[in-house]
N, C-alpha and C positions, 0 to 999 in steps of 0.2 A: 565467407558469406556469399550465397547466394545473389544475382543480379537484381532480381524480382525480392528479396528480402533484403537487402540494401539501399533499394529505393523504399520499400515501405518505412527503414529505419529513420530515413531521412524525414523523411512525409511526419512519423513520430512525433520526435525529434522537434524539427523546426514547429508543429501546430503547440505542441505544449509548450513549446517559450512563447510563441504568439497570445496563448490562453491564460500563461502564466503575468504576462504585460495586461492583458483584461482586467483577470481579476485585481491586478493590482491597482490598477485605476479606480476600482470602485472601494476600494479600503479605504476604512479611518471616515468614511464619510457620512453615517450616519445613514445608512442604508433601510428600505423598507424589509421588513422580515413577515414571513408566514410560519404557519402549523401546518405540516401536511397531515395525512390521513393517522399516520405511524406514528404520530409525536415529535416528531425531529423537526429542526428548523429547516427555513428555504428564504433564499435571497434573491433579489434580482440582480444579483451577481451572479448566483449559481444557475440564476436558468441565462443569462447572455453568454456565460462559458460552455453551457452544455451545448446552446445553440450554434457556437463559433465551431467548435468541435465537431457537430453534424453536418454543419456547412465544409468543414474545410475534408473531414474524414468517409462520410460517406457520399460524397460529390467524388473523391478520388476512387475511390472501392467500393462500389453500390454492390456487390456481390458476396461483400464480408458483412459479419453477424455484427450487431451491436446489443451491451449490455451497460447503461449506465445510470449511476442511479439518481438524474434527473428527469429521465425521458421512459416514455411510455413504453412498457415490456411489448417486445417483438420476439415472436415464438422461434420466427425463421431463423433464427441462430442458432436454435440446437440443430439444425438439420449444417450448417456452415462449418466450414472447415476451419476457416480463421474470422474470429471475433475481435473485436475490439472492446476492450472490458477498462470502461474509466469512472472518474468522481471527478468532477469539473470543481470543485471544493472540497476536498477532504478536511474536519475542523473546522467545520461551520459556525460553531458556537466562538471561537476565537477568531474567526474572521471579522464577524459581529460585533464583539468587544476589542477589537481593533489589535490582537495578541500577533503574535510572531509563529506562533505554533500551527499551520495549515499548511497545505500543498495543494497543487494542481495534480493530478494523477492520472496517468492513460499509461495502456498496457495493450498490446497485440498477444494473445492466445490464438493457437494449432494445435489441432487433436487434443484439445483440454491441457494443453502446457504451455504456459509464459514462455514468449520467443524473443519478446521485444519491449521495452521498457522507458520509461522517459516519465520524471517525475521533478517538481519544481516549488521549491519555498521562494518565491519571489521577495519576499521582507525581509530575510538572510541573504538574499543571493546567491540560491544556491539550485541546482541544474545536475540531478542526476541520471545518467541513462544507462543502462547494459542490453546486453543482445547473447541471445545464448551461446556459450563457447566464446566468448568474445570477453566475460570482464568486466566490472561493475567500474564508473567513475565518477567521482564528481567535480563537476566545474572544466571538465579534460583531464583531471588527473586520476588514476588507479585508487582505488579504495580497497583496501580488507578489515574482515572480522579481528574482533579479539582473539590472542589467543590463550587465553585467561582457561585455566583449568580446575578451579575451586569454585564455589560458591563464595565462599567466607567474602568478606568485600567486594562483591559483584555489581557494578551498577545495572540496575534493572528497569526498565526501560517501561513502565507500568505503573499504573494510580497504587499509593503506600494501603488502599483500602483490598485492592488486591492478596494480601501476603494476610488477609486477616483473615478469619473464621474457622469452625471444624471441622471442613473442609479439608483442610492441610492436616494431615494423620500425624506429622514429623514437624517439629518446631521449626523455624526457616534462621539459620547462622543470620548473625548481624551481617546485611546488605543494605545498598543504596537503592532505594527505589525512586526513579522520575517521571512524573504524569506530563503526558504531551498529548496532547487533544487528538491531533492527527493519527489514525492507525499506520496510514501508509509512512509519514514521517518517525513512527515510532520504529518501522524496520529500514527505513531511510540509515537511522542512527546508528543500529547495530551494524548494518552494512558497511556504513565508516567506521567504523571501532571505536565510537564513542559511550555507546553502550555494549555492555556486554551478552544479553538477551531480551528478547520481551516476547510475551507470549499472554492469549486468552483462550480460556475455559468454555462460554457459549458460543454458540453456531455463529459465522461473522458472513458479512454480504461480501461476493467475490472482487466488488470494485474497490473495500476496503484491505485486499489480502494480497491480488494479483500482482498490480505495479510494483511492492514495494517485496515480493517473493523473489523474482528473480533479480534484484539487485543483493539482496542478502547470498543468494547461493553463485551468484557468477562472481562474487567479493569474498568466496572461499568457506560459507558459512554453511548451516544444514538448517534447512526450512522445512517442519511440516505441519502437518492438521494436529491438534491437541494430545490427537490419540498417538502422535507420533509414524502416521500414513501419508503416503504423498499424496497431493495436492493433485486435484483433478477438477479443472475449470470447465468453466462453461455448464454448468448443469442446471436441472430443469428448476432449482430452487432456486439458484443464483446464490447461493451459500455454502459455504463449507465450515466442517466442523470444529471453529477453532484454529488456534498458529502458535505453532513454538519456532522459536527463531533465535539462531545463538551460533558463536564458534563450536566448530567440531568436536572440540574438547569438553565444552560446558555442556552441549544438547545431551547428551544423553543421561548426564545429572537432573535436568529440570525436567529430560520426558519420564523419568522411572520418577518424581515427585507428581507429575499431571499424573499420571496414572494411578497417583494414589485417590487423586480427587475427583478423578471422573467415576 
């Protein structure tokens, strides 16, 4: 690693336990909630952690892009070389009802690819970070994928309403499916090998995909966009098409089943 990318790791690193101790402070307390324009909820959690995050990340690197999805789209990032692409609340609706299933999430993108990682369940106690070529960990210690090769008893890492409709051309073996509110916490999981894949069909916003992308592939797993394409951040939608994420053995099982359904 790099001089200059081992101090940004750090920088990572140390704001998301910072922001991850934030939002924890404001759980379970019965917090004020809004409707933004989109539908989705918003907390004054979620906007004091986007703002710690502004404060602490672009005060250090005013030259890097930011994309997060509390704060106001800034174009100047597609022209940036390295982004910063976070959700100060990932799992909103269960931060709300006071659940265990949410993360803090920030990610450093270069040239549209995850470099740098740092993601946090603060109610678990749990602290994951990796750096490309470096190594997925959590808490300090090495994490890998499943290396589960069948579907048949697969825990999958995905609402059980997922596995339903006609959609799926090919009946799905009896599997385990687990709904976890958090996207970035759902590849958290697969990353430790607690699950065995999770993957989505519609277009997903890139602060829901990035953080928790390169902790699944630097934990030995294969991460990609639905259609089974890598992953190229940073774009002018702020979305990508979808995420399959699974051990080496399993992805390419559940990418020839997405491709029946896309």
């Amino acid at each position: 690693m790099t001089y200059d990318l081992a101090r940004d790791f750090e920088l990572v690193r140390e704001t998301a336990r910072e922001a991850g101790e934030l939002a924890l402070s404001y759980w379970g307390r019965g917090i004020r909630e809004e409707t933004k324009a989109d539908g989705t909820a918003v907390t004054e959690a979620d906007r004091a952690v986007d703002a710690l995050f502004a404060a602490r990340l672009r005060e250090a690197r005013p030259d890097y892009g930011w994309l997060s999805e509390e704060s106001a789209e800034h174009e100047a990032r597609l022209s940036a070389r390295r982004v910063f692409v976070l959700d100060p609340i990932d799992g909103t609706q269960s931060f709300i009802h006071a659940k265990d299933d949410w993360t803090v999430a920030l990610s450093l993108v270069e040239d549209g690819e995850v470099i740098l990682s740092a993601v946090v369940n603060p109610v678990r106690g749990e602290f994951y970070e990796a750096y490309r070529g470096g190594g997925a960990f959590l808490n300090g210690r090495p994490i890998a994928v499943s290396t589960r090769d069948t579907l048949s008893g697969a825990t999958l890492i995905v609402s059980p309403s997922h596995l339903k409709g006609s959609r799926w051309k090919r009946p799905w073996p009896e599997v385990h499916p687990v709904h976890i509110c958090s996207m970035t916490y759902r590849l958290c999981l697969v990353a430790s090998g607690v699950g065995d894949a999770s993957f989505a069909l519609p277009p997903k916003w890139e602060w829901d995909v990035a953080p928790g992308s390169l902790l699944v592939a630097e934990a030995g797993g294969v991460v990609t966009d639905a259609s089974g394409e890598r992953f190229r951040f940073n774009n002018k939608s702020a979305k990508v098409p979808g995420y399959l994420a699974a051990g080496p053995l399993l992805h390419p099982l559940l990418a020839e089943r997405m491709g029946d359904a896309l």
